[in-house]
Backbone as CSV, one residue per row, in Angstrom:
resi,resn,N_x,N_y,N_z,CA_x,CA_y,CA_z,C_x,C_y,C_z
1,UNK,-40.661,-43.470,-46.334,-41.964,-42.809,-46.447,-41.856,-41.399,-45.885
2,UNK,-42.522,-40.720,-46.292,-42.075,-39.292,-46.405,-43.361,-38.914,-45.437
3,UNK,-43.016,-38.307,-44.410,-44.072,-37.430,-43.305,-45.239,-36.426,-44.037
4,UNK,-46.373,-36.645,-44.420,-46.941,-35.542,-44.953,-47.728,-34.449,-43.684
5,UNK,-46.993,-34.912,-42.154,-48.059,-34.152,-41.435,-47.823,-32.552,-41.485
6,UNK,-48.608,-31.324,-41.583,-48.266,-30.199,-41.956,-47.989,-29.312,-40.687
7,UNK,-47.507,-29.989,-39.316,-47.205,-29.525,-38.170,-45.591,-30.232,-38.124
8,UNK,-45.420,-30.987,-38.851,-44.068,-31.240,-39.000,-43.034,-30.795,-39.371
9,UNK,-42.027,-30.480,-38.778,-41.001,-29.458,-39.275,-39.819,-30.537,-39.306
10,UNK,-39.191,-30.649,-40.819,-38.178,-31.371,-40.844,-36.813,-30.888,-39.924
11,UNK,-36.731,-29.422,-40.314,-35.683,-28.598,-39.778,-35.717,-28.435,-38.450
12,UNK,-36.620,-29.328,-37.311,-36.583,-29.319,-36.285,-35.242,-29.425,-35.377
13,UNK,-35.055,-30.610,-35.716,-33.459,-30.952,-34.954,-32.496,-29.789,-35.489
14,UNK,-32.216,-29.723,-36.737,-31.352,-28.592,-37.098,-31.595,-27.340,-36.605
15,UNK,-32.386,-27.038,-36.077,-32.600,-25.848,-35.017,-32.509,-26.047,-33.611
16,UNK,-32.851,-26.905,-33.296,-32.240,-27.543,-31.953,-31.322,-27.269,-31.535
17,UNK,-30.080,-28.074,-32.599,-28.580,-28.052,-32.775,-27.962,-26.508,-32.793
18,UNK,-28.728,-25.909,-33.309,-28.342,-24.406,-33.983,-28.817,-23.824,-32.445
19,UNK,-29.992,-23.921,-31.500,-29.911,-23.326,-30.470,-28.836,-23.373,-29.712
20,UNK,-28.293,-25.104,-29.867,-27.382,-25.283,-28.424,-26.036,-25.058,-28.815
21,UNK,-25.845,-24.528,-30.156,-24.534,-24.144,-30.588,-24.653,-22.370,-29.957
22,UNK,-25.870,-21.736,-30.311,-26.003,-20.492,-29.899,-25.604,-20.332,-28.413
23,UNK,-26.497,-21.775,-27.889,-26.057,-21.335,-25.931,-24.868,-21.590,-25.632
24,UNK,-24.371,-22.530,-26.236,-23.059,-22.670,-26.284,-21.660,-21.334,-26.095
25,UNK,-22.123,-20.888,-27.355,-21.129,-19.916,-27.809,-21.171,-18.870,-26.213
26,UNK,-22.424,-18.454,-25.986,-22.953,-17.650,-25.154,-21.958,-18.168,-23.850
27,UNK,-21.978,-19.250,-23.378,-21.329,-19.344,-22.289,-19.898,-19.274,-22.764
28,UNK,-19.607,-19.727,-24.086,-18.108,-19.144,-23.880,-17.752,-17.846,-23.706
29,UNK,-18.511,-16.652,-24.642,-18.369,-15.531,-24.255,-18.404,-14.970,-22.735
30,UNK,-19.408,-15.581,-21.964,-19.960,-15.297,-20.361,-18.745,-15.677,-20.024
31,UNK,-17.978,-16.842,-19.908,-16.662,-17.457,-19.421,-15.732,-16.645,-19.882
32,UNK,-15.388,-16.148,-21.149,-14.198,-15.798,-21.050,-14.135,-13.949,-20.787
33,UNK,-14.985,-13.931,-20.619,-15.309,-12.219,-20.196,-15.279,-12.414,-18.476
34,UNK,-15.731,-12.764,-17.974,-15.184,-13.383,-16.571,-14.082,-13.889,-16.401
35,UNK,-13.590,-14.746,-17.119,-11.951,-14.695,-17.101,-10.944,-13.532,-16.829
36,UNK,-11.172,-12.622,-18.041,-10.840,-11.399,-18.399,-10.994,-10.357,-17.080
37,UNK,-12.289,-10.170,-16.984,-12.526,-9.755,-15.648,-11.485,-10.042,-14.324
38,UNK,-11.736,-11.658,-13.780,-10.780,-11.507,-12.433,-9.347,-11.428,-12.540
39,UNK,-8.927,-11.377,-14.200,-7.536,-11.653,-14.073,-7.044,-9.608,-14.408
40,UNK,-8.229,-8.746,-14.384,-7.636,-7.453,-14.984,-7.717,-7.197,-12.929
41,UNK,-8.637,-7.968,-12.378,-8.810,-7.373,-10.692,-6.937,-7.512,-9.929
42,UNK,-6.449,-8.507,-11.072,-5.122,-8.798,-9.744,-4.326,-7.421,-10.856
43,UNK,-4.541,-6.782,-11.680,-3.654,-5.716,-12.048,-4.253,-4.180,-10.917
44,UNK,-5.280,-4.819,-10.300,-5.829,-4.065,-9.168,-4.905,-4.046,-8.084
45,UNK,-4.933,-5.604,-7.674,-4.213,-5.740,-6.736,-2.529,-5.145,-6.758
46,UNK,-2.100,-5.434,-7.621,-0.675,-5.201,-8.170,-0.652,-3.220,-8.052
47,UNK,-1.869,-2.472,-8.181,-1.618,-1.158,-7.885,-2.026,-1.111,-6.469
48,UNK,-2.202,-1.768,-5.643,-2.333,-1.772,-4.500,-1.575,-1.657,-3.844
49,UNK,-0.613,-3.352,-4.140,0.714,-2.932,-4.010,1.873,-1.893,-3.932
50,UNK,1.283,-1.014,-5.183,2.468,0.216,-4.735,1.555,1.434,-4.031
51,UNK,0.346,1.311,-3.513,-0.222,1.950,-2.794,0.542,2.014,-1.286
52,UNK,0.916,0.587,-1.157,1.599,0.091,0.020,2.889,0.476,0.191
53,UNK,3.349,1.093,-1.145,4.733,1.210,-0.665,4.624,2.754,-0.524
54,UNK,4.311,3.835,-1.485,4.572,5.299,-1.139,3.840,5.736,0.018
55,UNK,2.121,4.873,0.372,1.762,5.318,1.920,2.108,4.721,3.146
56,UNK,2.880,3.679,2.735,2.726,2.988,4.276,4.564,2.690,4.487
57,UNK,5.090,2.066,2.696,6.724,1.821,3.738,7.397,2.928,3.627
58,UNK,7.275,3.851,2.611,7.884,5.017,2.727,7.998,5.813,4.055
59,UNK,6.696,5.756,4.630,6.729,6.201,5.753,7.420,5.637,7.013
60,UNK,7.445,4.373,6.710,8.012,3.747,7.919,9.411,4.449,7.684
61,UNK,10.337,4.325,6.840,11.345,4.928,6.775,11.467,6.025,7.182
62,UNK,10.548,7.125,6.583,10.693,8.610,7.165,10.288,8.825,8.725
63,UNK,9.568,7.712,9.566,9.303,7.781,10.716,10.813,7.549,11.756
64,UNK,11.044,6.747,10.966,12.504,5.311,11.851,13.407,6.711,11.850
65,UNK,13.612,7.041,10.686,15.079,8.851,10.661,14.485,10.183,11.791
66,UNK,13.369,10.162,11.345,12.295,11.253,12.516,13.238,10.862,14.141
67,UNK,12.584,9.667,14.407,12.935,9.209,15.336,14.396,9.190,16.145
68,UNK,15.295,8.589,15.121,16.740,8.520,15.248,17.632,10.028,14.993
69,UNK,16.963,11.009,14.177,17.200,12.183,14.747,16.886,12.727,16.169
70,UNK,15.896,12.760,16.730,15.618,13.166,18.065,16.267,12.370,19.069
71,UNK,16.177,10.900,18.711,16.305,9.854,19.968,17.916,10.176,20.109
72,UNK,18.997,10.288,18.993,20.420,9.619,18.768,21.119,11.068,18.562
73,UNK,20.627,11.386,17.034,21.149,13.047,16.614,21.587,14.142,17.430
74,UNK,20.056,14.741,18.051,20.540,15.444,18.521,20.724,15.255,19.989
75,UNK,20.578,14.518,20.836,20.909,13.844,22.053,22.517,13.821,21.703
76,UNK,22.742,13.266,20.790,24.321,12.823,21.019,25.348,14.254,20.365
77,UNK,24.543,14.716,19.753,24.991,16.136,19.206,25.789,16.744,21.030
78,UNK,24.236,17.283,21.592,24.362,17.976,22.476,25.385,17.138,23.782
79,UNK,25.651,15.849,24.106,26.666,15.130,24.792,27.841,15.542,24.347
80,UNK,28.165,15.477,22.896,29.577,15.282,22.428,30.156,16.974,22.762
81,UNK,29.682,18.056,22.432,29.901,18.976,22.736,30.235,19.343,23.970
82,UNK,29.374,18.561,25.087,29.704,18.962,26.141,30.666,18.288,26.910
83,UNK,30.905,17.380,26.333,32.356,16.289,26.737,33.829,16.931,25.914
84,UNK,33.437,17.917,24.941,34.636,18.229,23.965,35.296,17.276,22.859
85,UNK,34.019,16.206,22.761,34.195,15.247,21.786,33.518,15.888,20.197
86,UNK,33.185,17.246,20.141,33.073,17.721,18.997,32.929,19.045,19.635
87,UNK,33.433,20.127,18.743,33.301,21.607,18.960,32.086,22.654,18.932
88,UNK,32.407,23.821,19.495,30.965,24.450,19.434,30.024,24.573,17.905
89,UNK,31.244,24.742,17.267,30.711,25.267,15.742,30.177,23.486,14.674
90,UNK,30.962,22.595,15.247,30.115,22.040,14.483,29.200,20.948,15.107
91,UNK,28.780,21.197,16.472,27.019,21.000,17.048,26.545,22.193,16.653
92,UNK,26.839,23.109,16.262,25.752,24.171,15.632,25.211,23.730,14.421
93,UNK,26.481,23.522,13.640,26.665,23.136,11.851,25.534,21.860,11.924
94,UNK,25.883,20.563,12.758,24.468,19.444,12.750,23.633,19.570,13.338
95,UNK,23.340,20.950,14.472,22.316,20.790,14.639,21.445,21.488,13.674
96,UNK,21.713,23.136,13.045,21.063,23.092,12.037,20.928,22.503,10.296
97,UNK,21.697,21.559,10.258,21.402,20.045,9.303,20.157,19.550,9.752
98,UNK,20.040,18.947,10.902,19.189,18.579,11.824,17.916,18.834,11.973
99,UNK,17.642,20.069,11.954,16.564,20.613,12.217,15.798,20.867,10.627
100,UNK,16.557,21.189,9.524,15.953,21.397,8.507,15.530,19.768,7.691
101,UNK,16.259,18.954,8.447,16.239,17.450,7.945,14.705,17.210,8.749
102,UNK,14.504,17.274,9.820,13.109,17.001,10.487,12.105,18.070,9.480
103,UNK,11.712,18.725,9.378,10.929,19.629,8.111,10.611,18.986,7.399
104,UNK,11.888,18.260,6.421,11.829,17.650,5.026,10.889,16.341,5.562
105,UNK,11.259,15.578,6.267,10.534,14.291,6.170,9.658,14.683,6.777
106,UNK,8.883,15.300,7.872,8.005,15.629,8.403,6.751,15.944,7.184
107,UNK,7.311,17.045,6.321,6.409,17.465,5.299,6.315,16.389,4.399
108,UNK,7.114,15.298,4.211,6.850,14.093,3.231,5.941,13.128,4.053
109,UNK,5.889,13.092,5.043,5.444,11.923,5.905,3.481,12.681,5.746
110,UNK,3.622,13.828,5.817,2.207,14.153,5.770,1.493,14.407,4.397
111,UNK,2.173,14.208,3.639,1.345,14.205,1.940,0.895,12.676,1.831
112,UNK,1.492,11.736,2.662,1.041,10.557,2.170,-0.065,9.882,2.935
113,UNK,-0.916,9.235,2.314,-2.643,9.010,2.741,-2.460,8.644,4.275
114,UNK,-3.514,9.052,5.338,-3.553,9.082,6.859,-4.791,8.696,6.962
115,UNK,-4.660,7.582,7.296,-6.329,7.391,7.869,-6.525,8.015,9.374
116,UNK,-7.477,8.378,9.655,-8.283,8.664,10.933,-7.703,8.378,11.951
117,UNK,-7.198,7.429,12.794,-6.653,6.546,13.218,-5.031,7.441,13.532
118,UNK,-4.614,7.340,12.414,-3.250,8.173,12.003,-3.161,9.578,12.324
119,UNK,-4.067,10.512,11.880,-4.256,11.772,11.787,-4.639,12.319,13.578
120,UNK,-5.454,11.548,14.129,-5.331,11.899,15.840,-3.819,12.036,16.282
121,UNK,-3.301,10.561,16.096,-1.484,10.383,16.709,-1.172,11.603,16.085
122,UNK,-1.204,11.549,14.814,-0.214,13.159,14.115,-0.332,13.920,14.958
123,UNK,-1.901,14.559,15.023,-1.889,15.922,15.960,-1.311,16.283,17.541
124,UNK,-1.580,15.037,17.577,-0.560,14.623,19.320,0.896,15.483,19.246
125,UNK,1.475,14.863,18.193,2.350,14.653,17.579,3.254,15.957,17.209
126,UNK,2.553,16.593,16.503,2.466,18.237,15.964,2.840,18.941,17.731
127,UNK,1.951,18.695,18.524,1.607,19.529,19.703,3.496,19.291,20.720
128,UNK,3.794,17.722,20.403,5.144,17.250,21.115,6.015,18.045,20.531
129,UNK,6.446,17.988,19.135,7.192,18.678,18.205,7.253,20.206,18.509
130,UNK,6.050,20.758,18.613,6.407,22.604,19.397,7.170,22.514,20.426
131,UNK,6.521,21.623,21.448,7.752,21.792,22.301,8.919,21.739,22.165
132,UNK,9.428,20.492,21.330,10.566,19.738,21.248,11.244,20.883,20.483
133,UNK,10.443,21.849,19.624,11.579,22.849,18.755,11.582,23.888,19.484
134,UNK,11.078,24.376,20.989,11.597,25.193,21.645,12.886,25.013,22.760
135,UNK,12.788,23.819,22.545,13.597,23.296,23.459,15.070,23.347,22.538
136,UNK,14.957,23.036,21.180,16.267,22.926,20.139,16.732,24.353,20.012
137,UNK,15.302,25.537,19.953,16.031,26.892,20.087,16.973,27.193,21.203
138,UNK,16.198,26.436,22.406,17.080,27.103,23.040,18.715,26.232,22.940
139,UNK,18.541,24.934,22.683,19.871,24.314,22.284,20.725,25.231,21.661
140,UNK,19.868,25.999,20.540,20.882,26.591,19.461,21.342,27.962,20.126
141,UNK,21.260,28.484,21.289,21.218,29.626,21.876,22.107,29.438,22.576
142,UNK,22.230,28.696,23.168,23.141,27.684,23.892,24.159,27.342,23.063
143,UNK,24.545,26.799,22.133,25.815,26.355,21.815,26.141,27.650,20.583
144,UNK,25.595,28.602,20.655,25.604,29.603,19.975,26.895,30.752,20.741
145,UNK,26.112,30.671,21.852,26.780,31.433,23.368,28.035,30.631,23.592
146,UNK,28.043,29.428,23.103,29.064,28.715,23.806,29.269,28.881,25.547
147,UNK,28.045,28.146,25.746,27.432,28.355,27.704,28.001,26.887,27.733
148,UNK,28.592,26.217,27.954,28.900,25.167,28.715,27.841,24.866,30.026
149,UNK,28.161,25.821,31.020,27.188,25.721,32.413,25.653,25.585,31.848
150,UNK,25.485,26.242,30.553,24.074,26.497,30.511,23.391,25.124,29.711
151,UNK,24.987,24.725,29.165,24.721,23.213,28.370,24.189,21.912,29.197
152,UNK,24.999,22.140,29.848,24.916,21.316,31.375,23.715,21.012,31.880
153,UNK,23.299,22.082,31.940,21.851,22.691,33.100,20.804,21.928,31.744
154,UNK,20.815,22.365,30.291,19.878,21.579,29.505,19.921,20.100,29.594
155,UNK,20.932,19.843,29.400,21.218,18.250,29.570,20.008,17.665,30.347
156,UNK,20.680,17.768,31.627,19.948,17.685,32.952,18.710,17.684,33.509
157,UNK,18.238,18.682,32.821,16.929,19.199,33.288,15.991,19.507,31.886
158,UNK,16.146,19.628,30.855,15.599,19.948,29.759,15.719,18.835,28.063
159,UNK,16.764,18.595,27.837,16.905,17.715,26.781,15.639,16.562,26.635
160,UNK,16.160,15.544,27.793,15.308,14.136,27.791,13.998,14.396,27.784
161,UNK,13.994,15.654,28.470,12.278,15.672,28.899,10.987,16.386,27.584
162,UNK,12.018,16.791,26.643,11.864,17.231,25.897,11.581,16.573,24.480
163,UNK,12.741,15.599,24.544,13.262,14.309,23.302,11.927,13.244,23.504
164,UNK,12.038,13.024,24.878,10.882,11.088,25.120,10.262,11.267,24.390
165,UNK,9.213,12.123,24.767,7.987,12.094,24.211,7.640,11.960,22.967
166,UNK,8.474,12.865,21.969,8.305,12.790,20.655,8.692,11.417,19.775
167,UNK,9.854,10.698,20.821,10.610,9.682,20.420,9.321,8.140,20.683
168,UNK,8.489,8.499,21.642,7.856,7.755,22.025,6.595,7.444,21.174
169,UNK,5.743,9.051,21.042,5.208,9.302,20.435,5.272,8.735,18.608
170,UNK,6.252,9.299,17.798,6.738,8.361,16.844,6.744,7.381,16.603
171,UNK,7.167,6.092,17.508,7.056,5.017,17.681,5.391,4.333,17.592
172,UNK,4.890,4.866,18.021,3.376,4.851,18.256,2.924,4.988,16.938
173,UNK,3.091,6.046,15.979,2.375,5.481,14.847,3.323,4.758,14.210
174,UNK,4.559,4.599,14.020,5.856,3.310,13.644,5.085,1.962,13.967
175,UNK,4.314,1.347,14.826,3.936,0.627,14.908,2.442,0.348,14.685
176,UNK,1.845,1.602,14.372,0.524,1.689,14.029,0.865,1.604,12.406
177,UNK,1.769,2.228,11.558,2.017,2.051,10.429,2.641,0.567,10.151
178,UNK,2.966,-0.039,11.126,3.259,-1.574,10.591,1.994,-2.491,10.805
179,UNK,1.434,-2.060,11.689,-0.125,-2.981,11.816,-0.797,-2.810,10.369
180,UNK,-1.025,-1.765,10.053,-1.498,-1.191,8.986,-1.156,-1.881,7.683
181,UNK,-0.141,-1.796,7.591,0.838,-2.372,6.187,0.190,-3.814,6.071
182,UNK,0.359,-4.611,7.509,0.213,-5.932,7.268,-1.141,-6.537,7.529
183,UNK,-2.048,-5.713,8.066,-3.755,-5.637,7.538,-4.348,-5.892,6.236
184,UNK,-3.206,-4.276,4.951,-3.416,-4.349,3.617,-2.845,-5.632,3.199
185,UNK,-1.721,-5.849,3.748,-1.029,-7.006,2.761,-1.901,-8.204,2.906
186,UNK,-2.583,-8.236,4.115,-3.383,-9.557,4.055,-4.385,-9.971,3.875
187,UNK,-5.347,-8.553,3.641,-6.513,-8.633,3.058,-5.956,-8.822,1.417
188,UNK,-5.186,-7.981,0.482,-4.283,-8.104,-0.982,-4.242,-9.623,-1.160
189,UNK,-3.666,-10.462,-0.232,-3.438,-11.611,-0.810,-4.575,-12.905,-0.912
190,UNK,-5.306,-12.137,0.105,-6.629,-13.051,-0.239,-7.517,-12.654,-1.322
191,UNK,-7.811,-11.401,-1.706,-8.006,-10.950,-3.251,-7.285,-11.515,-3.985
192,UNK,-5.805,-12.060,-4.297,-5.308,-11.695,-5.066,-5.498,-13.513,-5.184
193,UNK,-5.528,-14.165,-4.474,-5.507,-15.900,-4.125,-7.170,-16.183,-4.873
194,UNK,-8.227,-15.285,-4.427,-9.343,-15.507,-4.689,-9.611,-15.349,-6.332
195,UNK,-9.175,-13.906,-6.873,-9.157,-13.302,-7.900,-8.381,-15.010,-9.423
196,UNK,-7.055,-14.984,-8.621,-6.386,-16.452,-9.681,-7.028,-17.044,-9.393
197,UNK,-7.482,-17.623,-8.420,-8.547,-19.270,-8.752,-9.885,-19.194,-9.973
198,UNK,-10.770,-17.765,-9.362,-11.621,-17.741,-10.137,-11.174,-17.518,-11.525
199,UNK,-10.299,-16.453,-12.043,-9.933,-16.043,-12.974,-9.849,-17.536,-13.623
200,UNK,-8.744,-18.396,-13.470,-8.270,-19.426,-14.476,-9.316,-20.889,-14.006
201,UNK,-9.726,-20.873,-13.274,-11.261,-21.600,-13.431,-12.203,-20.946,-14.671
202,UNK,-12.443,-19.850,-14.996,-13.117,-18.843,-15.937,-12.662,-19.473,-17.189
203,UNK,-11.555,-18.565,-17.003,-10.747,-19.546,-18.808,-10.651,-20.910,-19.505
204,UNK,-10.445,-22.015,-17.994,-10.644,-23.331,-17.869,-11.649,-23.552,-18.743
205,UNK,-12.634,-22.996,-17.900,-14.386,-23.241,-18.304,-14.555,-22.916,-20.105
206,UNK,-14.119,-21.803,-20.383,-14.250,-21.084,-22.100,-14.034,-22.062,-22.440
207,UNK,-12.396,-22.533,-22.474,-11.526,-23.644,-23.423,-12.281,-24.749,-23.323
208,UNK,-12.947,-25.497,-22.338,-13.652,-26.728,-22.666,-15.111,-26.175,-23.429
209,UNK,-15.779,-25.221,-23.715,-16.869,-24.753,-24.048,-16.675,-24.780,-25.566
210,UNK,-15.490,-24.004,-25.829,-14.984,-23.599,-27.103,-14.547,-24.897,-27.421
211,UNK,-14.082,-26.099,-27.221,-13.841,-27.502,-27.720,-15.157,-28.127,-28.189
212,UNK,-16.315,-27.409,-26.998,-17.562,-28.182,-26.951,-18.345,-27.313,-28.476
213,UNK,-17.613,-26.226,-28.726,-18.896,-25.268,-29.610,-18.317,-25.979,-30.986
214,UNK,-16.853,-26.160,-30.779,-16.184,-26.842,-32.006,-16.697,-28.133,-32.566
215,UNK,-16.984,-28.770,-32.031,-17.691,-30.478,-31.812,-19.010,-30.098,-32.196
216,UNK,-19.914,-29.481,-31.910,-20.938,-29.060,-31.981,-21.326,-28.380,-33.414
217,UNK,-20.244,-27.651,-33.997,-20.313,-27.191,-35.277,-20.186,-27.926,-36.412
218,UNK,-19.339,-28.795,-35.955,-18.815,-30.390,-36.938,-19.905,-31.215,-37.266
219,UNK,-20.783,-31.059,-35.973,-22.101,-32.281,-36.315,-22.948,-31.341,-36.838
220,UNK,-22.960,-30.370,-36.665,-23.879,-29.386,-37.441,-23.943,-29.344,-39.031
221,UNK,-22.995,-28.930,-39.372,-22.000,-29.235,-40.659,-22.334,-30.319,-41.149
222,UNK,-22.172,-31.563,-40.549,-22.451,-33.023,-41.188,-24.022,-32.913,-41.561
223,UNK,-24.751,-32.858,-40.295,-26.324,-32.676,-40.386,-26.446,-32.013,-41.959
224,UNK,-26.546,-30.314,-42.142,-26.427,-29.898,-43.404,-26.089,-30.555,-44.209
225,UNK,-25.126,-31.226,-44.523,-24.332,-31.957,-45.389,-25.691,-33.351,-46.290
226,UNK,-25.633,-33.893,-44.849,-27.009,-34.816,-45.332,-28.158,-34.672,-45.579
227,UNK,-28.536,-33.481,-45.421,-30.124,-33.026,-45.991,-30.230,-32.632,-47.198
């Protein structure tokens, strides 16, 4: 018997069906655009990563040579000379190697990003270093003259007192640049831990949606079929 009521819509259910295929689809799109999303955040993370390496390990390197020039270089420069375990001319020859080698990394160590934190120690830093290169002039004046007595007298009274500080100093952000490093690295990996779960939970979610919109289209299809 055939419905004659004129508030009756046969095509009811078939619009029904046709909505929840529409909401359907909708959350697959919402899902897999969120997918898409947390998995483009770990190509974030991954430039982070080399954020970490030209500001933070690069530097550690150019700090550790900084260091081992002042602490070892020229400390042992100015010993060997005065023991006759190397000649006047070539503690001149490494020390000015030496000195133009501190420049180079010095000027590399400061192009790369300094937080606040960093940039105080630097200036410390800057202020040790004047000294420390008046103290190398006069080194170079000194083994220039070929003063032995006057080598002596630096040793003694001028070298160390000259070297600590900067050597010390250095160290100080050497270890402020390793706190640093491993701050980023550990905030990175909890992004990067957070970012994959959600990400492939996201996709998870599409692929059962998109099974569900598939199923959903089939009975749709049939429905049509029988009317």
């Amino acid at each position: 018997m055939v419905k004659s009521n004129i508030f009756y819509d046969k095509y009811a259910k078939t619009k029904r069906r046709l909505f929840v295929l529409i909401l359907v689809m909708t959350f697959v799109s919402l899902g897999a655009g969120l997918g898409i999303l947390k998995l483009s955040n770990l190509k974030t993370v991954g430039m982070g990563l080399e954020t970490i390496y030209h500001d933070r390990v690069k530097p550690l390197k150019q700090l550790k040579m900084l260091s081992d020039i002042y602490g070892i270089t020229i400390v042992d420069t100015a010993n060997k000379v005065f023991n006759d375990a190397m000649s006047w001319q070539e503690g001149r020859n490494l020390l000015d190697q030496t000195t133009k080698k501190i420049a180079g990394l010095w000027g590399e160590y400061l192009k790369t990003y300094l937080t606040e934190e960093e940039k105080k120690v630097v200036k410390e830093l800057q202020l040790l270093f004047e000294s420390a290169d008046r103290s190398l002039m006069q080194l170079k004046k000194i083994l220039l003259n070929e003063d032995r007595k006057g080598l002596s007298e630096f040793i003694k009274k001028d070298l160390y007192q000259a070297i600590e500080p900067v050597t010390r100093k250095i160290d100080d952000l050497f270890q402020m640049q390793v706190r640093i490093v491993k701050d980023i690295n550990d905030t990175e990996k909890v992004r990067y831990k957070i970012g994959w779960s959600v990400g492939l939970a996201s996709i998870a979610l599409s692929v059962i949606l998109f099974f569900l919109v598939v199923l959903q289209w089939r009975r749709f299809r049939a429905l049509l079929d029988s009317l």
